[in-house]
C-alpha positions as a Markdown table, in Angstrom:
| # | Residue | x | y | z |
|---|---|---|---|---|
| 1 | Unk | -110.4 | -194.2 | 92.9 |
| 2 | Unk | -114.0 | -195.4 | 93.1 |
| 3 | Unk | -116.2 | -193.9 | 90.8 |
| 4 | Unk | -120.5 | -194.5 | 91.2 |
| 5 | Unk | -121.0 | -195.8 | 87.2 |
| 6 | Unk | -124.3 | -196.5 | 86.6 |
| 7 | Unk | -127.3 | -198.1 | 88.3 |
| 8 | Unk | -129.0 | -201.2 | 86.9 |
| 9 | Unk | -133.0 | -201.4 | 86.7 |
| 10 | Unk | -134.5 | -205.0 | 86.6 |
| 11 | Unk | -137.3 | -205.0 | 83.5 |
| 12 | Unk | -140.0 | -207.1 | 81.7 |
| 13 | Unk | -138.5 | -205.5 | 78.6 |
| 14 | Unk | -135.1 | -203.5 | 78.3 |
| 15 | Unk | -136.7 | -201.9 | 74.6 |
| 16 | Unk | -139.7 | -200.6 | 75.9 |
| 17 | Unk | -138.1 | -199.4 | 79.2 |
| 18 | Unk | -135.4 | -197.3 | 77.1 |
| 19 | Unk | -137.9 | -195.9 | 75.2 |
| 20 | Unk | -139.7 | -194.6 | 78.1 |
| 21 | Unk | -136.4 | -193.0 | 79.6 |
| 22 | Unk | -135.6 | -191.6 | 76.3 |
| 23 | Unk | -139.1 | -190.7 | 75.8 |
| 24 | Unk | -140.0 | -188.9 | 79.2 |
| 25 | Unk | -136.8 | -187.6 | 80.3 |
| 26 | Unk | -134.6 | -187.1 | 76.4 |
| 27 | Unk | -132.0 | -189.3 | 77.6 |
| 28 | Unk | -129.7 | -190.8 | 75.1 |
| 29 | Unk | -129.6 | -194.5 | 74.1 |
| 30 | Unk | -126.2 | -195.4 | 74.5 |
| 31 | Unk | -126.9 | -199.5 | 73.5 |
| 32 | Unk | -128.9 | -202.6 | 73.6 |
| 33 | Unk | -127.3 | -205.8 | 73.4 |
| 34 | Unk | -128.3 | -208.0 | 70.4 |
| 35 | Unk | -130.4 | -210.5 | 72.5 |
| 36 | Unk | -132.3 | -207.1 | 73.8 |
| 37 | Unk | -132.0 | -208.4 | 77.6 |
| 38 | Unk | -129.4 | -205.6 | 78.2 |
| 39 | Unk | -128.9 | -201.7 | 77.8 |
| 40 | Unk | -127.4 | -198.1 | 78.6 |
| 41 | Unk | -128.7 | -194.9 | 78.7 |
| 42 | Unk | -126.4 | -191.9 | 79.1 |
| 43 | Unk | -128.1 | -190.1 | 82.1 |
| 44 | Unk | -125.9 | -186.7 | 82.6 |
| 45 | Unk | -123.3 | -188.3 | 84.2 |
| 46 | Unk | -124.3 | -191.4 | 85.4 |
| 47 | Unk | -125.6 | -194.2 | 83.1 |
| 48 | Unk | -129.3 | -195.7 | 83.6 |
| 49 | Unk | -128.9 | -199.2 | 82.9 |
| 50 | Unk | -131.5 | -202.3 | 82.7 |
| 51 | Unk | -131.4 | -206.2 | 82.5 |
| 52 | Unk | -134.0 | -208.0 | 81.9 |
| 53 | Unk | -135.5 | -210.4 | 84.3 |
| 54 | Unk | -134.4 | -213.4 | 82.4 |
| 55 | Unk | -130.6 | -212.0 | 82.8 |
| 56 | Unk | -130.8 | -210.7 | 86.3 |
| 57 | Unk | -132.5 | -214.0 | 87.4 |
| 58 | Unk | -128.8 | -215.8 | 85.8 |
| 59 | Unk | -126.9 | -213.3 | 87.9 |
| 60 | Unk | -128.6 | -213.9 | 91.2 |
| 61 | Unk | -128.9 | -217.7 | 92.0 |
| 62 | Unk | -131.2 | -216.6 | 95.0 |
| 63 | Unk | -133.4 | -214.5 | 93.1 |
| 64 | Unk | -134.9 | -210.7 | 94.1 |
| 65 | Unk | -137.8 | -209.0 | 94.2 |
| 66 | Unk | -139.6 | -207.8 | 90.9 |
| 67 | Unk | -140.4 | -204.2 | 90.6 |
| 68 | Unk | -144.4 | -203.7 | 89.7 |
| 69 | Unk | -147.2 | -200.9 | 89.6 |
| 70 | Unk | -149.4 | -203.4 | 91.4 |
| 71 | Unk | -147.0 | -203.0 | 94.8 |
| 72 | Unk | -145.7 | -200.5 | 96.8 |
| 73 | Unk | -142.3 | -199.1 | 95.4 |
| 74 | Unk | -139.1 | -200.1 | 96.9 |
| 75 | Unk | -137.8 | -197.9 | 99.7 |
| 76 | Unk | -135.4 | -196.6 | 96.9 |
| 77 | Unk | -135.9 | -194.1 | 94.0 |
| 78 | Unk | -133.7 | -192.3 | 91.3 |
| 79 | Unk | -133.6 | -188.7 | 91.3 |
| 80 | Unk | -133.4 | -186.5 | 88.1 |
| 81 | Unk | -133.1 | -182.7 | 88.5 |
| 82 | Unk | -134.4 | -180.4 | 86.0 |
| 83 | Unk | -135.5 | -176.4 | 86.3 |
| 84 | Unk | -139.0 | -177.1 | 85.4 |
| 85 | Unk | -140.3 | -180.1 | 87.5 |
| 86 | Unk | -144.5 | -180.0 | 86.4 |
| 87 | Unk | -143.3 | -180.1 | 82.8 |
| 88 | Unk | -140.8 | -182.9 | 83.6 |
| 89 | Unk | -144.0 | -184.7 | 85.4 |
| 90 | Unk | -146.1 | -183.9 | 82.4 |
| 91 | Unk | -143.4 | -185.3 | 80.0 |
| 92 | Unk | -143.4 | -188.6 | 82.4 |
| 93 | Unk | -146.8 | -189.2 | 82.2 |
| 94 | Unk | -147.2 | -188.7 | 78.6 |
| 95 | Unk | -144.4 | -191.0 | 78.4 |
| 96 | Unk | -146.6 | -193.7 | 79.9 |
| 97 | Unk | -145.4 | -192.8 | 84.1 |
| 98 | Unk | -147.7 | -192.5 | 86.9 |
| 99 | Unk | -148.0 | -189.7 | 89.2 |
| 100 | Unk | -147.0 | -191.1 | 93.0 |
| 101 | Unk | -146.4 | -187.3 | 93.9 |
| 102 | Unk | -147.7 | -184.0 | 92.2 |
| 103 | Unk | -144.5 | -181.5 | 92.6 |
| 104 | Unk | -144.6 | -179.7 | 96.2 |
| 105 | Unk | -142.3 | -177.0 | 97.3 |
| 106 | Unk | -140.3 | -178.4 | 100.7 |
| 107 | Unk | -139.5 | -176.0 | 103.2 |
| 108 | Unk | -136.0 | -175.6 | 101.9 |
| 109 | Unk | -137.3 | -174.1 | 98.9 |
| 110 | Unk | -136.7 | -177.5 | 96.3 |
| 111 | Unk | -139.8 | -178.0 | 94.2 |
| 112 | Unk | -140.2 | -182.0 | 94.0 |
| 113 | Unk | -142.8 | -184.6 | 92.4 |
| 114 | Unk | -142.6 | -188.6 | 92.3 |
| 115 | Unk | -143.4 | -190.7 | 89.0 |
| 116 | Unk | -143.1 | -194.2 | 88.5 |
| 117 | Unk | -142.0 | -195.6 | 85.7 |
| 118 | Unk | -144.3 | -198.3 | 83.5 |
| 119 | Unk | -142.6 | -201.2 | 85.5 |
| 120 | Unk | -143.0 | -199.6 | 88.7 |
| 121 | Unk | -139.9 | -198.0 | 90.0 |
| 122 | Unk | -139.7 | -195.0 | 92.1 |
| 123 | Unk | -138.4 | -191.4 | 90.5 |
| 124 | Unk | -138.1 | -188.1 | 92.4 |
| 125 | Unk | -138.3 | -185.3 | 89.7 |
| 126 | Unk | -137.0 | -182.1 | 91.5 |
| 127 | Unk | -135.3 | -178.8 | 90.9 |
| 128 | Unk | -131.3 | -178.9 | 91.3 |
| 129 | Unk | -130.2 | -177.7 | 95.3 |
| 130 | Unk | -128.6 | -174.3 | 95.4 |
């Protein structure tokens, strides 16, 4: 059985990034290794995990493209639901986010902003799908 575990975010700093997730969205630090280059936040169901640059760069002998406010975001974003989207944003921001989207009801009814986080990556903040 495969099972989607977690998804791995490539940072400047795995400390500061957790505390914005934990911060913005009250997700739940679950570790950070000793060396502070690795970490785990417990996301619902799915874990929100981050490297640091340093360790991704040892993974990945040919390299990858860093994630930065100063460029476009990746064609790529992580979702969160919640029930009250413009207080999610709010949260975000305060957190130290930046507003790509403000929240815009689709024609199906969903209510969905975009954010991204302090190192640049893309987040969809929506209501859940009925």
């Amino acid at each position: 059985m495969i099972k989607f575990a977690y998804t791995i975010l490539y940072v400047k700093d795995v400390e500061q990034s957790i505390a914005f997730y934990e911060k913005a969205f009250g997700f739940i630090r679950k570790f950070i290794t000793p060396e502070n280059d690795y970490g785990e936040l417990s996301a619902g169901e799915t874990t929100l995990s981050f490297a640091s640059i340093t360790l991704a760069s040892s993974n990945l002998k040919d390299g990858f493209i860093n994630s930065s406010l100063a460029n476009k975001p990746f064609g790529i974003e992580i979702g969160f639901t919640t029930d009250d989207v413009e207080e999610t944003v709010k949260a975000a921001i305060d957190a130290g986010g930046t507003v790509l989207e403000v929240p815009k009801t689709k024609p199906w009814g969903q209510v969905v902003a975009y954010v991204r986080d302090p190192d640049g990556f893309l987040i969809e903040i929506c209501t859940p799908m009925n």
